[in-house]
C-alpha positions in Angstrom: 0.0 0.0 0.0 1.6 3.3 -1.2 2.4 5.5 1.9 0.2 8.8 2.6 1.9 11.8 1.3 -0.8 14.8 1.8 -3.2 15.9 4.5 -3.0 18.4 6.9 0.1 17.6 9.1 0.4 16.5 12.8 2.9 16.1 15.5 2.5 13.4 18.1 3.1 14.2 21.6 3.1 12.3 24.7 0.4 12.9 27.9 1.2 12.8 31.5 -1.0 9.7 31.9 0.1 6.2 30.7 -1.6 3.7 29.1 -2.7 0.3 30.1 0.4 -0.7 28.6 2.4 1.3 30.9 3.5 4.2 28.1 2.3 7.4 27.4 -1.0 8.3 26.1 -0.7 10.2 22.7 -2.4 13.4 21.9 -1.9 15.0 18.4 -1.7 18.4 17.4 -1.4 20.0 13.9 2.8 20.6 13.2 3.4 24.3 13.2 3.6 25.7 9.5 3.0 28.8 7.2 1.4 31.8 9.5 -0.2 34.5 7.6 -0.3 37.8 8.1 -3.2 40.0 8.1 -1.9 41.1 4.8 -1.7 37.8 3.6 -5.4 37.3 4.3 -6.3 40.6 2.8 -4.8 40.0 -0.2 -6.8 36.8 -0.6 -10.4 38.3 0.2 -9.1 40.8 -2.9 -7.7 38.7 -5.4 -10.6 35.3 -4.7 -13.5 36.8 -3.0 -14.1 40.0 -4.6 -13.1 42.4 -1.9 -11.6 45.6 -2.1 -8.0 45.7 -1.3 -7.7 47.0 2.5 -11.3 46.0 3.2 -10.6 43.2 5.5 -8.0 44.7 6.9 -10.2 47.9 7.7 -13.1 45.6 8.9 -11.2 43.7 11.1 -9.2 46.9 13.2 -13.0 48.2 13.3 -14.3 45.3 14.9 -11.4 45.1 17.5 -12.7 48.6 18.3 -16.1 48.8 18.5 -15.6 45.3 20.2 -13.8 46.3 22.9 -16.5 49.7 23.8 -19.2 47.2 23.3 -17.8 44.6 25.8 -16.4 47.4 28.0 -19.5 46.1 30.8 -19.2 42.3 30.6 -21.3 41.6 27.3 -20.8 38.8 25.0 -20.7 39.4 21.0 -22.2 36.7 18.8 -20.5 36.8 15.3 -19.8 34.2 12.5 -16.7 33.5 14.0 -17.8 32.6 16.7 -19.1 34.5 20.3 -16.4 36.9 22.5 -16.6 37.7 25.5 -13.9 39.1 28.7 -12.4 36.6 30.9 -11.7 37.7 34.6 -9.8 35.8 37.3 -9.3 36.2 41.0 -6.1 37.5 42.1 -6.1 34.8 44.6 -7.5 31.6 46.4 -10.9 32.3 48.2 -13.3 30.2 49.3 -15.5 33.1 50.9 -17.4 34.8 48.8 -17.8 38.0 51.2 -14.4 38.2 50.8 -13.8 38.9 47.3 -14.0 42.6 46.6 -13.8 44.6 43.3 -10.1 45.1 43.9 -9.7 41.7 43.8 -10.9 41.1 40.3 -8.6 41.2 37.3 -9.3 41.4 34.0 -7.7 38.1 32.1 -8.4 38.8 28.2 -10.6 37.1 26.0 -12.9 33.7 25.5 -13.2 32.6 22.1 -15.9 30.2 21.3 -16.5 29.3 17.9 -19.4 29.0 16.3 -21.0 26.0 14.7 -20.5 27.6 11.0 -16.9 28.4 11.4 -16.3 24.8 12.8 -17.8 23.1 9.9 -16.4 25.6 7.5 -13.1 24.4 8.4 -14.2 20.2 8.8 -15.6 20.8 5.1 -11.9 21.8 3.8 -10.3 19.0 4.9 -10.8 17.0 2.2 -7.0 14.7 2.3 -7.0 13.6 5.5 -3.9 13.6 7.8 -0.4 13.6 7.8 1.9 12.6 10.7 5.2 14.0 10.6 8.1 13.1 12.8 8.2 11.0 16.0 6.3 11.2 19.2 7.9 14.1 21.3 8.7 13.5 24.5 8.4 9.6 24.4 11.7 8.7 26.0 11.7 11.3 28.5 8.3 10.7 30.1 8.7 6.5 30.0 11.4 7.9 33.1 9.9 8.8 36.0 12.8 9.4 37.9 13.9 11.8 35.6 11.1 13.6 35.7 10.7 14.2 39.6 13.8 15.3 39.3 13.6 17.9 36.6 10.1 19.1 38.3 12.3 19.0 41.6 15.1 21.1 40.2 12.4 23.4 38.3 10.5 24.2 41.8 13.6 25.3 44.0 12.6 29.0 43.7 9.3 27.9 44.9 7.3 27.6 41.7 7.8 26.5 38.4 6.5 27.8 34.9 6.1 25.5 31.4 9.4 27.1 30.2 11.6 26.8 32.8 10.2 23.1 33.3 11.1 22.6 29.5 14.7 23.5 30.8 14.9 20.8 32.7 13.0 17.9 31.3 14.2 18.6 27.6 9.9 18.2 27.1 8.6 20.5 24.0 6.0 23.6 25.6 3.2 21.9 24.9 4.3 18.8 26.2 5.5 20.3 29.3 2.4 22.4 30.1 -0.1 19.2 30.0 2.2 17.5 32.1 2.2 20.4 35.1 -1.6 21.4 34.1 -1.8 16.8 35.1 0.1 17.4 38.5 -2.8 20.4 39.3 -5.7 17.8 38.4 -7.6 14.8 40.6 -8.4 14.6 44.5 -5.0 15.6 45.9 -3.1 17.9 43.2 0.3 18.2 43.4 1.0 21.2 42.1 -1.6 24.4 41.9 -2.0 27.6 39.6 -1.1 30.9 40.1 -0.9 33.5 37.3 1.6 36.3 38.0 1.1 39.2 34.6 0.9 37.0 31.7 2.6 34.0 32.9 1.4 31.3 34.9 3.0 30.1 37.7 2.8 26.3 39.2 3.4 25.9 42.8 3.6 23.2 45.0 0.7 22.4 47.2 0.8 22.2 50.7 0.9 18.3 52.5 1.4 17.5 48.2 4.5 15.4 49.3 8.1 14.9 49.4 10.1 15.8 46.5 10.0 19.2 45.7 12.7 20.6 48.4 
């Protein structure tokens, strides 16, 4: 059987959980490619959809505009695309809600939901399939558990870790890294817990979470 040689391409990474053959559960993602530029697009909607040249450029740097005056007081805009809507987060843990105050509430950016029409849009393009390239990332470096408490051991001495600093350490790929901490924050008794500091998040160990870490 001839081998597959078009589709949109994937990359294979490993999860933090194993299988019940003691390895790695797989999770694919699409391999990073071409990125276009707003240009790029704009020039498309001219030369194939019978825009005007600028046009979806001009629409889009409206929309981010009136967007953001219209969702100024917490409202949610429905579009094509998809619905928007701003995200908030806490700037701490609290289990009391009498002791949250307005201070205490930050403004985190923006969900993105999209809609039904844009999701199918996209399903109904691809036509070919899937492509895998390389090898699973992070295969041999997860099958070694030792290896990695130490690497999330070393990562945690200034008292909390972030996905980069953890890539340092376990040689994991970003995306790879971050589902592995985001696993350690999951199920009855997390290790690890979630603190965004700016636009980075933080992982810190939790309290009683075990020995390990020092």
């Amino acid at each position: 059987m001839p081998r597959k040689k078009d589709g949109m391409k994937y990359e294979l990474f490993t999860r933090p959980t194993k299988g019940e053959d003691g390895k790695p559960l797989l999770y694919a993602r699409p391999a990073l490619g071409i990125k276009y530029s707003l240009r790029s697009f704009d020039d498309f909607c001219h030369k194939y959809r019978a825009m005007h040249a600028g046009e979806m450029t001009r629409a889009l740097e409206a929309f981010v505009d009136v967007a953001a005056i219209m969702m100024q007081d917490g409202a949610r805009i429905e579009t094509p695309l998809g619905s928007f809507a701003p995200k908030l987060r806490l700037d701490g843990d609290y289990t009391d809600p009498k002791k949250v105050k307005s201070k205490n509430v930050r403004y985190a950016g923006i969900e993105f939901i999209p809609s039904k029409q844009f999701v199918e849009a996209l399903g109904d393009r691809i036509e070919r399939g899937f492509l895998q390239v390389g090898q699973p990332a992070g295969t041999d470096q997860m099958q070694d558990s030792e290896a990695m408490e130490e690497a999330l051991r070393k990562s945690l001495r200034r008292g909390y870790t972030t996905v980069r600093n953890f890539c340092y350490y376990s040689g994991l790929k970003y995306y790879t890294a971050r589902r592995y901490l985001m696993h350690l924050c999951e199920g009855e008794k997390p290790r690890l817990r979630k603190r965004k500091e700016g636009s980075v998040m933080h992982y810190l160990p939790v309290d009683g979470a075990g020995s390990g870490f020092a």
